[in-house]
TORNULUM-527491 format. One line per field, with one value per residue: x, y, z of N, C-alpha, C in turn; residue in three letters. Coordinates in Angstrom, 2 decimals, always signed. Example, Ala and Ser with C-alpha at 12.3 -4.5 7.8 and 13.67 -1.06 7.14 Angstrom:
<nodes>
nx c(+13.19/+12.85)
ny c(-5.69/-2.25)
nz c(+7.80/+7.08)
cax c(+12.30/+13.67)
cay c(-4.50/-1.06)
caz c(+7.80/+7.14)
cx c(+13.20/+12.90)
cy c(-3.30/+0.03)
cz c(+7.80/+7.87)
type c(ala/ser)
</nodes>
This chain:
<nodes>
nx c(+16.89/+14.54/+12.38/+9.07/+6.69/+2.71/-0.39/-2.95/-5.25/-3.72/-3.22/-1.38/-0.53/-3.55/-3.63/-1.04/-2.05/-4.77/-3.67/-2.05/-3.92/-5.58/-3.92/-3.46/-6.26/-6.60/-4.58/-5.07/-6.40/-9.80/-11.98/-10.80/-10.88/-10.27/-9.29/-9.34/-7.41/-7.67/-7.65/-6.57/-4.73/-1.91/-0.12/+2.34/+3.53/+2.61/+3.03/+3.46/+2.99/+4.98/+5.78/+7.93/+10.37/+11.65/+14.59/+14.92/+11.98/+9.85/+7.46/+7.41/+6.04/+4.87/+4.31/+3.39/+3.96/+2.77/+1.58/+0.66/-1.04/+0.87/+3.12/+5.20/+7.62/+7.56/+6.55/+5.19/+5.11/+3.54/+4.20/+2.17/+0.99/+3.13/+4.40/+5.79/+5.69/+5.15/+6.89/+9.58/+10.45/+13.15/+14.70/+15.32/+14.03/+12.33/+13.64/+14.84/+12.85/+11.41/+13.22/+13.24/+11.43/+11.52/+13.58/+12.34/+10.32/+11.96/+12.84/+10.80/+10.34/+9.99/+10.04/+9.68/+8.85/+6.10/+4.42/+1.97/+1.09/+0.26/+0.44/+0.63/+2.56/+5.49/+8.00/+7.81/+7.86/+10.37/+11.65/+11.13/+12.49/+15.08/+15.51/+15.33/+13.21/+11.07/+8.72/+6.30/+3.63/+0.11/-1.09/-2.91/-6.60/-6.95/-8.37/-7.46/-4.99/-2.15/+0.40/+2.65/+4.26/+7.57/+10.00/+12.56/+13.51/+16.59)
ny c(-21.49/-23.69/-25.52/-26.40/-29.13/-28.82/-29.27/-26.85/-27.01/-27.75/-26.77/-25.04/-23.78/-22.79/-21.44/-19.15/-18.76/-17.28/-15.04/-13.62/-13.10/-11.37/-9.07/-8.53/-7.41/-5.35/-3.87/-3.38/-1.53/-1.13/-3.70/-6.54/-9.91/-13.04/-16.28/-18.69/-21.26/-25.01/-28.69/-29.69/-28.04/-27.73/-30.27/-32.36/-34.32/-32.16/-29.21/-27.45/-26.55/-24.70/-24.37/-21.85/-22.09/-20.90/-21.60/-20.06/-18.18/-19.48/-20.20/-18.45/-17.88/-18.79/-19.90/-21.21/-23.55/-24.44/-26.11/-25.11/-24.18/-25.84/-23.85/-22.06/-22.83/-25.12/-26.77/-25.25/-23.28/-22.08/-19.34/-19.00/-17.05/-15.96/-15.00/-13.44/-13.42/-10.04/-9.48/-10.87/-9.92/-8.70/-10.68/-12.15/-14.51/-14.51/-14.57/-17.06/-18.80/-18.50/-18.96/-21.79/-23.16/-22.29/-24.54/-26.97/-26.78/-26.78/-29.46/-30.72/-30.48/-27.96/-25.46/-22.50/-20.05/-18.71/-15.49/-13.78/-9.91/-7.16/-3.83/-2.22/-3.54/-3.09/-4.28/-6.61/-6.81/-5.77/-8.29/-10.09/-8.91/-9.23/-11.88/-12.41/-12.66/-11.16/-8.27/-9.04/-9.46/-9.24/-12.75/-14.38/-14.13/-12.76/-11.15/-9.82/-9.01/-6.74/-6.93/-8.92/-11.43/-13.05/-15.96/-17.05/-20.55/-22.22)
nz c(-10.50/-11.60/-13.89/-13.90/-15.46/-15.58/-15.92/-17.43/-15.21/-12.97/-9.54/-8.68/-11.09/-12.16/-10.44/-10.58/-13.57/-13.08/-12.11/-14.14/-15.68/-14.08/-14.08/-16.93/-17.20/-15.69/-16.54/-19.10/-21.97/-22.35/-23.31/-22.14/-23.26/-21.18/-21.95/-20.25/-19.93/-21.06/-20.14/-21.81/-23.16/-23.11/-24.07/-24.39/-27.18/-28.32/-26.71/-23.85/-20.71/-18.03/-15.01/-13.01/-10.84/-8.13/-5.91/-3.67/-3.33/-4.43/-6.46/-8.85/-11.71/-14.58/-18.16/-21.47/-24.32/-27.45/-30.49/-33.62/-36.68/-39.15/-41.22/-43.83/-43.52/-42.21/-39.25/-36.25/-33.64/-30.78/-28.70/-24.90/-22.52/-20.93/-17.79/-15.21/-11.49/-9.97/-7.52/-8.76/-11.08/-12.72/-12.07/-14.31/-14.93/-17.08/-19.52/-19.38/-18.99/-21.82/-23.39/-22.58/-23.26/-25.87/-26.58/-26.05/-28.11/-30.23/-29.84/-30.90/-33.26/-34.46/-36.37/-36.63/-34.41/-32.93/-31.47/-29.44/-28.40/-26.40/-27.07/-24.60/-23.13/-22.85/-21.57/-21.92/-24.92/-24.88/-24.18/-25.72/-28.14/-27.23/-26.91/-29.85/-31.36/-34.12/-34.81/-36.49/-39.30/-38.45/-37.25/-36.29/-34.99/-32.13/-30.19/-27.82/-28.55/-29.71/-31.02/-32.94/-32.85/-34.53/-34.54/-36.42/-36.36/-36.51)
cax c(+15.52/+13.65/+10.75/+8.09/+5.24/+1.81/-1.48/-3.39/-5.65/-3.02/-3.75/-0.56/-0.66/-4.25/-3.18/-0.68/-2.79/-5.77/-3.12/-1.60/-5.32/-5.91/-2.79/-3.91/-7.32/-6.29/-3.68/-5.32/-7.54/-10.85/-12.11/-10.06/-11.47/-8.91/-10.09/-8.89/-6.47/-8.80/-6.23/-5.54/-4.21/-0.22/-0.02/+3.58/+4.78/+2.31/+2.80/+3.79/+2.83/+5.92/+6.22/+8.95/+10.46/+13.30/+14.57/+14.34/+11.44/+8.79/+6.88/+7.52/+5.99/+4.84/+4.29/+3.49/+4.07/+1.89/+1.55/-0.36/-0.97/+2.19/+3.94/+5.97/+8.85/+6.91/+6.12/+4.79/+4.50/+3.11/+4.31/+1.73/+0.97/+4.37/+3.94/+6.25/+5.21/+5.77/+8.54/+10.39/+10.57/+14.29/+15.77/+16.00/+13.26/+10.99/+14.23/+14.99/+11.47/+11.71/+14.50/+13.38/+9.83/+11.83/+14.15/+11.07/+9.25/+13.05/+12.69/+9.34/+10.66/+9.67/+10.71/+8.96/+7.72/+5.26/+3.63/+1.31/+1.04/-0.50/+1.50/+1.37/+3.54/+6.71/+8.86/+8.07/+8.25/+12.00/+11.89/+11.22/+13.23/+16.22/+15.67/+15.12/+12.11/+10.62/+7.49/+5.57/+1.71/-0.66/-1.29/-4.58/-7.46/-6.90/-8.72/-6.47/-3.09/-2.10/+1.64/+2.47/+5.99/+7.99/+11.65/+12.71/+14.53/+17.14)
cay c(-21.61/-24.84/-25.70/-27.72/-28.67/-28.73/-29.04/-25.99/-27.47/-28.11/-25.34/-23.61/-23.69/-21.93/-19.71/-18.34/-18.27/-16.48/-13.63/-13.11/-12.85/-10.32/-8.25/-7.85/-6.78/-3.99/-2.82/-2.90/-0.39/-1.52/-4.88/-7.76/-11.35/-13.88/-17.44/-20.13/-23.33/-26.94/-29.59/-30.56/-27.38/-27.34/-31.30/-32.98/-33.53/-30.56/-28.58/-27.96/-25.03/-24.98/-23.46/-21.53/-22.20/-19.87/-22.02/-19.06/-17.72/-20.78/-20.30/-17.14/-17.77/-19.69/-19.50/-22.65/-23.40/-24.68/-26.59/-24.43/-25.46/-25.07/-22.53/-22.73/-23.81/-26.44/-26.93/-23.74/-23.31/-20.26/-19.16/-18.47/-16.88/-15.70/-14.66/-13.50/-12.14/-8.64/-9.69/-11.43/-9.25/-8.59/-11.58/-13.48/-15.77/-14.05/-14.69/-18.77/-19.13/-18.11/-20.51/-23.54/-22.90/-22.71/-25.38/-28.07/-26.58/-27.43/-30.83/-31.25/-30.12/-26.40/-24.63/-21.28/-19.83/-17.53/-15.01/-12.27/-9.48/-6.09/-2.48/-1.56/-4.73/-2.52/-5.04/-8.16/-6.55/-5.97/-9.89/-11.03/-8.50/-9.95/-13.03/-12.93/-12.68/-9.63/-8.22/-9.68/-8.55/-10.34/-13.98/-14.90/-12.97/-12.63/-9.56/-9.16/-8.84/-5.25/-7.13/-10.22/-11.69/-14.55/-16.47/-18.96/-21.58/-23.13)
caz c(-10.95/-12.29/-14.39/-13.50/-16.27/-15.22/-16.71/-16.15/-14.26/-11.53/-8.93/-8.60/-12.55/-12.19/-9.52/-11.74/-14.57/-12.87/-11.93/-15.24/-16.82/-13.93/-14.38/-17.74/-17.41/-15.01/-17.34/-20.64/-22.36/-22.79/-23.12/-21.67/-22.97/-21.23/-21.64/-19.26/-21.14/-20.72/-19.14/-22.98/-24.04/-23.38/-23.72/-24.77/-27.79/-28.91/-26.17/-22.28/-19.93/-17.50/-14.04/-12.67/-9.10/-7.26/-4.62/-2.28/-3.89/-4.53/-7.45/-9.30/-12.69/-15.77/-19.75/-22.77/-25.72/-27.98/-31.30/-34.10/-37.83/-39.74/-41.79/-45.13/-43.15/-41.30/-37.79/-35.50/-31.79/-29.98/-26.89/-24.77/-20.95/-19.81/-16.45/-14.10/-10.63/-9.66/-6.71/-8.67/-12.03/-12.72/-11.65/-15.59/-15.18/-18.17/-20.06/-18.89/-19.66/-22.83/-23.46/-22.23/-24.09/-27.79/-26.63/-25.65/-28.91/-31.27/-29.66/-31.19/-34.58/-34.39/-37.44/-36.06/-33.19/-33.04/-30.25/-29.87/-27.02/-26.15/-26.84/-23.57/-22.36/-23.18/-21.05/-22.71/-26.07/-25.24/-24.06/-27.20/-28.96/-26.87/-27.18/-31.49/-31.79/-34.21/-35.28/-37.88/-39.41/-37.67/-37.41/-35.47/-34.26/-30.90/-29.77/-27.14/-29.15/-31.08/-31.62/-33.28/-33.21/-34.77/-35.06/-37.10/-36.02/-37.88)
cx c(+15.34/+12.18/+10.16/+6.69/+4.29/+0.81/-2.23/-4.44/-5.29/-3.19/-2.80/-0.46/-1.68/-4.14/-2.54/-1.30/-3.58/-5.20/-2.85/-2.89/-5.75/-5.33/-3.21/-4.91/-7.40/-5.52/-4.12/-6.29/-8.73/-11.07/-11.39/-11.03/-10.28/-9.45/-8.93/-8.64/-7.60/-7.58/-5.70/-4.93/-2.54/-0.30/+1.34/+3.03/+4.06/+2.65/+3.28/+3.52/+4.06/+5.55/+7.63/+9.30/+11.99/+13.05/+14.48/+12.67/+9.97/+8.42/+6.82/+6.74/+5.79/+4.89/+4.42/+3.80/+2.98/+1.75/+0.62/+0.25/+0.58/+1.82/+4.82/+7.06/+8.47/+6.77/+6.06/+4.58/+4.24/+3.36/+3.02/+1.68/+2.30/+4.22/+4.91/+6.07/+6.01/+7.03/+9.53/+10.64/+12.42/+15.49/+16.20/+15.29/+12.53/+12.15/+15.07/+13.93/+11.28/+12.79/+14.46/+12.25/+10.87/+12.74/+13.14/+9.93/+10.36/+12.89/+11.93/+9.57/+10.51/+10.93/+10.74/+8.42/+7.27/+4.67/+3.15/+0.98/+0.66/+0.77/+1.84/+2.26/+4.91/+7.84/+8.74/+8.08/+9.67/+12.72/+12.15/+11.94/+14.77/+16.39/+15.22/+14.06/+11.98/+9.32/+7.11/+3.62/+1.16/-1.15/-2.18/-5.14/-7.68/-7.22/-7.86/-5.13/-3.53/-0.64/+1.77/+4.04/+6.36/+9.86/+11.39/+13.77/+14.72/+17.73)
cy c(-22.94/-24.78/-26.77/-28.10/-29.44/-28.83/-27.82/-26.36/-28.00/-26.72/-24.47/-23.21/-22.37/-21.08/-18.47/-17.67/-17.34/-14.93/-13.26/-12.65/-11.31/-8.87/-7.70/-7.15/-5.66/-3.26/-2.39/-1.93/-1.07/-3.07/-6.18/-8.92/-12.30/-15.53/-18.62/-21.26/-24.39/-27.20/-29.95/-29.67/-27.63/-29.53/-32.09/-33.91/-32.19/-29.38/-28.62/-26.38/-25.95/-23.79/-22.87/-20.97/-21.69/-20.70/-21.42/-18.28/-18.60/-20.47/-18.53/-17.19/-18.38/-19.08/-20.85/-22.28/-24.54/-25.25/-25.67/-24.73/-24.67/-24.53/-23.34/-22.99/-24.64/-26.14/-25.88/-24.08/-21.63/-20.50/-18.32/-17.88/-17.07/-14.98/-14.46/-12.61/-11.07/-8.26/-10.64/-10.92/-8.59/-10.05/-12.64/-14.61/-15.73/-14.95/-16.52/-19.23/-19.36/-19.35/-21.74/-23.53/-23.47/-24.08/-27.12/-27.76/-27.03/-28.91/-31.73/-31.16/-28.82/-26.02/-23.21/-21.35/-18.41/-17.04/-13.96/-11.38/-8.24/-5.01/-2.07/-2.45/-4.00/-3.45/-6.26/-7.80/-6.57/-7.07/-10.32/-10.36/-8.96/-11.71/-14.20/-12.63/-11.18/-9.82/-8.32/-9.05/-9.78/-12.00/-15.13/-13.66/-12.61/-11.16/-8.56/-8.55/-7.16/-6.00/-8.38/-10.41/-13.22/-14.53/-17.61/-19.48/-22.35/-25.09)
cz c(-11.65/-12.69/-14.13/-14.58/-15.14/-16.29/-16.14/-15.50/-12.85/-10.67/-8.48/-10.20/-12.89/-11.73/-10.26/-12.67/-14.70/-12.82/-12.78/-15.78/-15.90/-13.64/-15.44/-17.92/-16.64/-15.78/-18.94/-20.94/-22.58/-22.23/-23.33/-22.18/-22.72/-21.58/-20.94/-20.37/-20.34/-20.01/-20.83/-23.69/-24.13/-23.05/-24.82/-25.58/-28.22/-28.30/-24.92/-21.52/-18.35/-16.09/-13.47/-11.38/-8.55/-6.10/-3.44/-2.64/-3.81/-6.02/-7.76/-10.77/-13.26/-17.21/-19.98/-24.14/-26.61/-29.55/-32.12/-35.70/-38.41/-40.99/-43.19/-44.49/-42.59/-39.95/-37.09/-34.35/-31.83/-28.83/-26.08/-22.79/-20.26/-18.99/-15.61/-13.08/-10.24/-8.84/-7.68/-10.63/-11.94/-12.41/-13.11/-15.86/-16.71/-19.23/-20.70/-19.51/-20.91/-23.35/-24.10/-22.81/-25.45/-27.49/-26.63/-27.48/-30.27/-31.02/-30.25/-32.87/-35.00/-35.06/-37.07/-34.94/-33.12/-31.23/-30.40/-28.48/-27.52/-25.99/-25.82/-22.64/-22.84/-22.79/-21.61/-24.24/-25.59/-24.54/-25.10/-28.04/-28.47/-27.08/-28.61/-31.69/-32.71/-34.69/-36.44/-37.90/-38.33/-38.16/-37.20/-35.42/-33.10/-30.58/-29.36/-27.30/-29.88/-31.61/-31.79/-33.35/-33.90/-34.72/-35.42/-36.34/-36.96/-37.44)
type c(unk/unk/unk/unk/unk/unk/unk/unk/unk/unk/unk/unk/unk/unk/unk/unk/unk/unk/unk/unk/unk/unk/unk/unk/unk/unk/unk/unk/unk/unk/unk/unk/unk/unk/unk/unk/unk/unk/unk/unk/unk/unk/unk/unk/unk/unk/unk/unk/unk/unk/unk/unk/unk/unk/unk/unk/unk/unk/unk/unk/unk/unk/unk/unk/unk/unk/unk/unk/unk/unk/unk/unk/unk/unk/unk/unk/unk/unk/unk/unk/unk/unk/unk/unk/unk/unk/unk/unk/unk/unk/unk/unk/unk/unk/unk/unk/unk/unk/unk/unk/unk/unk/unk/unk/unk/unk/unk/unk/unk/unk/unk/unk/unk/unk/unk/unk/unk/unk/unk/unk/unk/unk/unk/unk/unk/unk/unk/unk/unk/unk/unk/unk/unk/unk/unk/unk/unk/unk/unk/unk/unk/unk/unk/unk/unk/unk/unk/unk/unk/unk/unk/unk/unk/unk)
</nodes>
């Protein structure tokens, strides 16, 4: 697997994007608001929305990270829009992803990283619980969230 960044405005970027927004709004209770990233949201050093390509596979997936104001340890990213499609769920990408997100967000100086997701995502809750992350109160107002997570990085 390899990552590719993108702006989302690149159209396998949006493609992605559009599916993850309508994955969720089929699975959630009630009212879904997703809003579509500009082209300046995931933009290096603040930021990078990354794609993820199985050489047998093509494009299986994205997720960014994101610059947000800092924290008493300094510098914050949010991970946001991890995405991986339905064929290709099991194979470790959610997990790579994940990864190479906090590793691109340590680069930047990222003390913390923060993320927030919906109860009935049961499988990416025990993403982020594998890969450090735990739950914290809430941190934005994001309608859409009921769970809020963080790790520090040292």
């Amino acid at each position: 697997m390899s990552f590719r960044a993108a702006s989302p405005t690149d159209p396998d970027a949006r493609e992605l994007i559009v599916e993850y927004f309508a994955e969720r709004a089929a699975g959630f209770p009630g009212d879904y608001r997703p809003v579509l990233p500009g082209p300046d949201a995931f933009r290096e050093p603040d930021g990078v929305l990354l794609l993820i390509e199985h050489s047998e596979r093509g494009l299986i997936g994205c997720g960014a990270v994101r610059r947000i104001a800092d924290g008493p340890a300094g510098p914050r990213f949010e991970i946001k829009h991890v995405y991986t499609r339905p064929a290709a769920r099991g194979l470790g990408a959610g997990r790579l992803l994940i990864e190479e997100l906090e590793a691109r967000a340590r680069s930047w100086g990222a003390r913390e990283l923060l993320l927030d997701t919906h109860h009935t995502l049961e499988a990416a809750a025990s993403l982020y619980a594998r890969t450090g992350f735990e739950q914290i109160e809430p941190y934005n107002d994001n309608p859409n969230a009921t769970r809020w997570y963080a790790k520090t990085l040292a």
